[in-house]
C-alpha positions in Angstrom: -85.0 -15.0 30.6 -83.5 -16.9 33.7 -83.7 -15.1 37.0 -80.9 -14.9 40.2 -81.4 -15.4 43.2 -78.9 -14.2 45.8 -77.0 -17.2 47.4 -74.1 -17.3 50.2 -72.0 -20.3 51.3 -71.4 -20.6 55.4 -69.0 -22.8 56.6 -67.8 -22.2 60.4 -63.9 -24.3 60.8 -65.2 -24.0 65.0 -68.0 -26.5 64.4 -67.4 -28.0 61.1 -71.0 -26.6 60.4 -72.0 -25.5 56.4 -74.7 -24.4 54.8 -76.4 -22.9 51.8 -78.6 -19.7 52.0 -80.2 -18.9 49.0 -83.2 -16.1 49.1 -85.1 -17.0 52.5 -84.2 -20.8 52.7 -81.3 -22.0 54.3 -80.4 -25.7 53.4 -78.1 -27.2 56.2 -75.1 -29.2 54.3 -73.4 -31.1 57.4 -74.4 -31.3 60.5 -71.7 -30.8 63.2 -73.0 -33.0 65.4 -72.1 -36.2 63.4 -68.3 -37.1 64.0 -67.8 -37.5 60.6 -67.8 -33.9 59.7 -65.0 -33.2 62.0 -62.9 -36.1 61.3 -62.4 -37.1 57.7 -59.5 -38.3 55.4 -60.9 -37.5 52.3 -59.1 -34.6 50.1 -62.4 -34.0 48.4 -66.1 -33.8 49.4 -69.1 -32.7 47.4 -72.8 -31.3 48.9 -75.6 -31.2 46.6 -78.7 -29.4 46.8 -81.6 -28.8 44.8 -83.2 -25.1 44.7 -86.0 -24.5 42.4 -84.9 -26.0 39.2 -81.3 -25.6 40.3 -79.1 -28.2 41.5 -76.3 -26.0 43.2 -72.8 -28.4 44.1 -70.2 -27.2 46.3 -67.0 -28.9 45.9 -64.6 -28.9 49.0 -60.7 -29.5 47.6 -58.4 -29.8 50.9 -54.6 -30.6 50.9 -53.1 -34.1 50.8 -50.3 -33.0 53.1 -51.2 -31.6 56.6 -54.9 -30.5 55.1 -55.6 -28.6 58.2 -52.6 -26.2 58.2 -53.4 -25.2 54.7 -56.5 -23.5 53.6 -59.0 -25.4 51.5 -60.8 -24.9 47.9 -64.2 -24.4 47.6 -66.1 -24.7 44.6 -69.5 -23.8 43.6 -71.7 -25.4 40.4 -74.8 -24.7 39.5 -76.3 -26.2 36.8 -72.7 -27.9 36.3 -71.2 -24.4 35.5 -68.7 -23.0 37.8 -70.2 -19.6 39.3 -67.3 -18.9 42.2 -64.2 -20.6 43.1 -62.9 -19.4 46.7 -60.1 -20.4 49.6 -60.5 -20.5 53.2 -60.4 -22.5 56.0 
């Protein structure tokens, strides 16, 4: 029987920050501090983490054309099986 654990996606547009909290352990994804996470031309990034025998992937989809007016698609993998697909900025 495979157990679940409880896990949230963060991402704060303010600060460009994201991160992963799954049980008790938070696993920061960028770090806002580094330029790059604020300015990027790339439509899609991906963030990998491992968690127990997990690896959980969080795929970031944002729009060729004027990405920051429109919201962005995030999805999350784990084990290579989408679990949640959401929208936001």
């Amino acid at each position: 029987m495979t157990s679940q654990v409880l896990a949230e996606f963060r991402r704060k547009a303010s600060t460009g920050a994201a991160e992963l909290q799954v049980g008790d352990e938070v696993v920061q994804l960028t770090n806002p501090l580094n330029p790059a996470t604020h300015f990027s031309v790339k439509t899609e990034e991906t963030w990998q983490c491992q968690i127990g025998e997990a690896t959980v992937e969080i795929v970031k989809e944002q729009p060729l054309v004027v990405g920051g007016l429109h919201d962005d698609t995030y999805t999350v993998l784990v084990d290579n099986d989408v679990v949640a697909i959401a929208t936001g900025n």
